[in-house]
C-alpha positions as CSV (number, residue, x, y, z in Angstrom):
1,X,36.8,0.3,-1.0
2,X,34.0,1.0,1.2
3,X,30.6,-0.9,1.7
4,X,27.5,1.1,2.7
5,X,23.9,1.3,2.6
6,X,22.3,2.3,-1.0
7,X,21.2,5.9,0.2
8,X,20.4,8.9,-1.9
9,X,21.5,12.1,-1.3
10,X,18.1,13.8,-0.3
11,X,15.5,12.5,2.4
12,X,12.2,12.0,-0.2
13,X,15.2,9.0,-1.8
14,X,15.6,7.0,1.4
15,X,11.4,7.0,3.0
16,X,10.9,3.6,1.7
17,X,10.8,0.4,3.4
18,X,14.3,-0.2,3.7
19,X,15.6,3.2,4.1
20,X,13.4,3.2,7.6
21,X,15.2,0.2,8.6
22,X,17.9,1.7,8.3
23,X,17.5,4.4,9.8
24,X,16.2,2.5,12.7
25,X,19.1,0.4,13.3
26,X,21.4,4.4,12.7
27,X,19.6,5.8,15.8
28,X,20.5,2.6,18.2
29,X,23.7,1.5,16.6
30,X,25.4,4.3,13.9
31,X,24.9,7.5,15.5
32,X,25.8,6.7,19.0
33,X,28.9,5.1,18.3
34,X,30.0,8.2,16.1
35,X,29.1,10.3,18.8
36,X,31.2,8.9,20.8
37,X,34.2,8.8,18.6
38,X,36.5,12.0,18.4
39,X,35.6,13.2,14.6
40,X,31.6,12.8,15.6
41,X,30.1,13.1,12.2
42,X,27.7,11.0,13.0
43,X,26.4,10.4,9.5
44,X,24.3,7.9,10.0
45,X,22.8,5.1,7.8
46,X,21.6,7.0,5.3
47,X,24.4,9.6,4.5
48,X,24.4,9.5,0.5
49,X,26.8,8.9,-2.0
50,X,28.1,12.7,-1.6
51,X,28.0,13.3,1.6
52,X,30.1,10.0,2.1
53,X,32.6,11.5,-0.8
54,X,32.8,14.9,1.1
55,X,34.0,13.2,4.2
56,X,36.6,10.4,2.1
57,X,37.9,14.1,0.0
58,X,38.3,15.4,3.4
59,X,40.8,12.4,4.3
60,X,43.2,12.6,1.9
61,X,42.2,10.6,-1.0
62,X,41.4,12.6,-4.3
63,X,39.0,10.8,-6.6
64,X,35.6,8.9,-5.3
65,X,33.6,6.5,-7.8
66,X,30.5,3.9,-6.9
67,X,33.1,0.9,-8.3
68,X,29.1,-1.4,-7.7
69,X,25.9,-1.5,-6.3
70,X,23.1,-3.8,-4.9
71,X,19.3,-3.2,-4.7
72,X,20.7,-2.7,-0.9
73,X,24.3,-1.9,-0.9
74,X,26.3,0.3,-2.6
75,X,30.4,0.3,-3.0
76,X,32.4,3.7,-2.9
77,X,36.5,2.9,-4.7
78,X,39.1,5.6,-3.2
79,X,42.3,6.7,-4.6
């Protein structure tokens, strides 16, 4: 299971008040600290619900579905 920021897959879904927010808080705090990290994706807060499949594909698990969602939050299951 994994927890992330409600994102859509494009740029026009996420210029809204809460998607800027977001991405705010992704240039101080996400992007940085995946920078810094070996991989480096840095995806940021408002990677999508593909993109974030791609990468989870790309790590060994086979099948990606949003298992819920919240006005603000969405959740990815893995298997």
């Amino acid at each position: 299971m994994m927890v992330e920021p409600m994102a859509g897959d494009a740029l026009d879904d996420n210029i809204n008040p809460v998607g800027r927010i977001y991405y705010s808080a992704s240039t101080m705090i996400c992007v940085p600290t995946s920078l810094a990290q070996e991989t480096g994706l840095a995806l940021g807060a408002q990677a999508g619900e593909k993109r974030l499949a791609e990468v989870i594909r790309s790590g060994g698990f086979n099948q990606v579905r949003r298992a819920a969602e919240t006005p603000l939050n969405m959740v990815l299951e893995a298997t």
